[in-house]
N, C-alpha and C positions, 0 to 999 in steps of 0.2 A: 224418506221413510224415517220411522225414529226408532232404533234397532237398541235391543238389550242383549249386553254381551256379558256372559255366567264363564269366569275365569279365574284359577284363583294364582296364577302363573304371572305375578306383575310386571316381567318385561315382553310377555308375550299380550295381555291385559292391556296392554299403555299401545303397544305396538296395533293391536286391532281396533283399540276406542278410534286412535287419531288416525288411520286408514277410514274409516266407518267417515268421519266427517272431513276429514281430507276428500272423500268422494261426496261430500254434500249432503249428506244425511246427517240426524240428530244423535248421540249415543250415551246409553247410561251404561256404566260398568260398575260389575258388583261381585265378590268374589266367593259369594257364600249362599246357597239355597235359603238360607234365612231371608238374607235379603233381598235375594232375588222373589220370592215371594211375596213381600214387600212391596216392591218396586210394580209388580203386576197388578197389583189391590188398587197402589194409586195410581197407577193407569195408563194409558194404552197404545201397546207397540205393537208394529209392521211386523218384526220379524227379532225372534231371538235363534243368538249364538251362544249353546250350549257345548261345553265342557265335562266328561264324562264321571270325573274325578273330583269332587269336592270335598273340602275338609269337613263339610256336615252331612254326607251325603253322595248318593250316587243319582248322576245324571239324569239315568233311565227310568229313576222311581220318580223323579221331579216329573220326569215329561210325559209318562203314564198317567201320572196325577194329574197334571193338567187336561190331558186327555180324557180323561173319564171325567171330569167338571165341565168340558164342554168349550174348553180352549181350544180353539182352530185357528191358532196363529203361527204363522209357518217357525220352523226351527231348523236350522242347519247343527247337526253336532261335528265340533272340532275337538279331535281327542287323538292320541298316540296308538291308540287301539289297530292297530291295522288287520287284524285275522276277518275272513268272508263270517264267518259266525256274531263278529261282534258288529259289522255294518246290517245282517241280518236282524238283528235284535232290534239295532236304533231306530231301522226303515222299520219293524213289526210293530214299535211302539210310538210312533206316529211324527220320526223325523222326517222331513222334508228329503234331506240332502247329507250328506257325511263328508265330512273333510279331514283327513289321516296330516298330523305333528308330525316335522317341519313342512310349512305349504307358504306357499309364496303370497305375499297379499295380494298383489293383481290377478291370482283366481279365487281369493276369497272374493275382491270386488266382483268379479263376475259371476259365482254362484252365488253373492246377494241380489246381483239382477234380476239372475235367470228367475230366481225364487220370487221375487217380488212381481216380473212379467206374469209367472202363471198364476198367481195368486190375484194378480188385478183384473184376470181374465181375457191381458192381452199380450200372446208369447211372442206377439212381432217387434219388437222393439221401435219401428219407423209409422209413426202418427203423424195423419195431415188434417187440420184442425184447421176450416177456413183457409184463410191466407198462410196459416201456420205449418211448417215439418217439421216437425220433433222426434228429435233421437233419444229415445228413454237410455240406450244403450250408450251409446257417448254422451249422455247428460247434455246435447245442444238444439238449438232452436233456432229457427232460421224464418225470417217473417219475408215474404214476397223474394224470397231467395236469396235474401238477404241476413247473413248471422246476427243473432242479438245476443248480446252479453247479461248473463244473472248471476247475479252473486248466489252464496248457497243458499241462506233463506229463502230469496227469490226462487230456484229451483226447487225448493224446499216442496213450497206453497202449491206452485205449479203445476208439480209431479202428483200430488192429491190431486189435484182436481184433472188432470190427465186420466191417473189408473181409476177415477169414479166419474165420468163420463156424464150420467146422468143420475147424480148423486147431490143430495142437499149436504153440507158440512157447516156445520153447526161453526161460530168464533172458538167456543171450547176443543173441538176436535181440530181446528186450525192449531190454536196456541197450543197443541200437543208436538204437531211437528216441529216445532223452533226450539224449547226445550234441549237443555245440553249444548245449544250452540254458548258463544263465548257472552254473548251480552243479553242484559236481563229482557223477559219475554212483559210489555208494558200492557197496561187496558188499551191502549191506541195502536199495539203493534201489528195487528193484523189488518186494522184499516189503514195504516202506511204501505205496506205491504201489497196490497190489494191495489190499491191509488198505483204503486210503482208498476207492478204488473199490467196494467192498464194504460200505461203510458209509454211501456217499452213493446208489449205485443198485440192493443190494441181495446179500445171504449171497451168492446163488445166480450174480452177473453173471460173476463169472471162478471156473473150476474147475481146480483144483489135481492135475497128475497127479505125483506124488510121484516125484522122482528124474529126471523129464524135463521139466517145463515147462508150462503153463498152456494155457487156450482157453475159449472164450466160454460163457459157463452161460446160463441160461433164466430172470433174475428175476421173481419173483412167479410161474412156471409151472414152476417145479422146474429143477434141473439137468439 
C-alpha cells in the first residue's frame, strides 16, 4: 500500500514513515494539513495516518472535508486524545480505526492490515491463488508449498494485484505503489518488476493487457 502519514511530532514522524516501509509498503510524511492536501491532489493513497493536532489545523476538520468531497480512503487516527467522546467524534467523522499516543508500532502494523484487508474486500488474510498461498498478514507467499522470497517492491506490486483480484491497473497506478521507496521509480520499472514477479511465482501470476495495463493471472491454473 502506499500510506500518507499527517504528523507533525518528528520523532514520532520518522519512527511511523520507517515502520510503514520497514513492513513493505510506500510512505509519504507530511506534517502540516497544507501539505497534506497537497500530497492528496497529486495522488493516490491506500490509507492515511492522521494526527489529530496540527500546527495549521485540526484533524477532524481535515477528515470531514475529505469526507464530504467524496474521499473514501480508509484513515486510522493516531492522536493522545484518549477520552470515549473523542474516539466517538473520529469514528462519526468518518475514521476507520483510532489509535491512543504511546502505541507500540507492531499494532500500528496490524491495524494497517486489518484496515487494508477490509477495504480490499478480503478480511481473511490467507489467499490461495493457483499454485500460490499467500499470507497478506505475514506478508509471505509460498509457491507449491514452497516459500518464495520478494523484496518490498516485489510485494509491493503483488499485494495490488492480490487485494484487486479482478481489476485492470493501469502502469500509472502501479508506479504509484513504489513511490517513497529508496530508489527512483524509472519508465521501465514496472516492466522489471512484472518480469521478476513472473519468474519467481510464475508465467501466468500477472497478465498483460496490451495498451492498458495488467491484473492478476492464475499461476499454475492458467490465466
Amino acid at each position: 500500500m502506499r500510506i500518507l502519514a499527517i504528523e507533525d511530532d518528528i520523532l514520532l514522524g520518522r519512527a511511523v514513515r520507517d515502520q510503514v516501509i520497514a513492513d513493505g509498503h510506500s510512505a509519504d510524511w507530511v506534517m502540516r494539513l497544507s501539505d497534506a492536501g497537497a500530497a492528496i491532489r497529486a495522488g493516490v493513497f491506500d490509507l492515511v495516518l492522521l494526527d489529530l493536532m496540527l500546527p495549521d489545523g485540526r484533524g477532524l476538520d481535515f477528515l470531514r472535508a475529505r469526507r464530504v468531497a467524496g474521499d473514501v480512503t480508509p484513515v486510522i487516527v493516531l492522536t493522545a486524545r484518549d477520552q470515549i467522546t473523542d474516539r466517538i467524534a473520529a469514528l462519526d467523522a468518518g475514521a476507520d480505526d483510532y489509535l491512543v499516543k504511546p502505541f507500540d508500532l507492531a499494532e500500528l502494523s496490524a491495524r494497517i492490515r486489518a484496515v487494508g484487508r477490509r477495504y480490499s474486500g478480503n478480511p481473511n488474510p490467507l489467499v490461495t491463488i493457483g499454485d500460490l498461498d499467500v499470507d497478506l498478514g505475514g506478508r509471505s507467499v509460498h509457491r507449491a508449498g514452497r516459500p518464495v522470497a520478494l523484496t518490498a517492491r516485489e510485494w509491493s506490486l503483488f499485494e495490488a494485484f492480490v487485494q484487486r483480484p479482478n481489476q485492470l491497473l493501469s502502469k500509472a497506478q502501479l508506479e504509484e505503489r513504489l513511490y517513497s521507496f529508496d530508489a527512483e521509480v524509472e519508465s521501465n520499472t514496472i516492466e522489471v518488476y512484472v518480469a521478476r514477479l513472473r519468474k519467481k511465482l510464475g508465467a501466468e501470476v500477472v497478465e498483460t493487457v496490451r495498451g492498458m495495463g495488467y491484473r492478476l493471472g492464475t499461476p499454475g491454473g492458467g490465466a
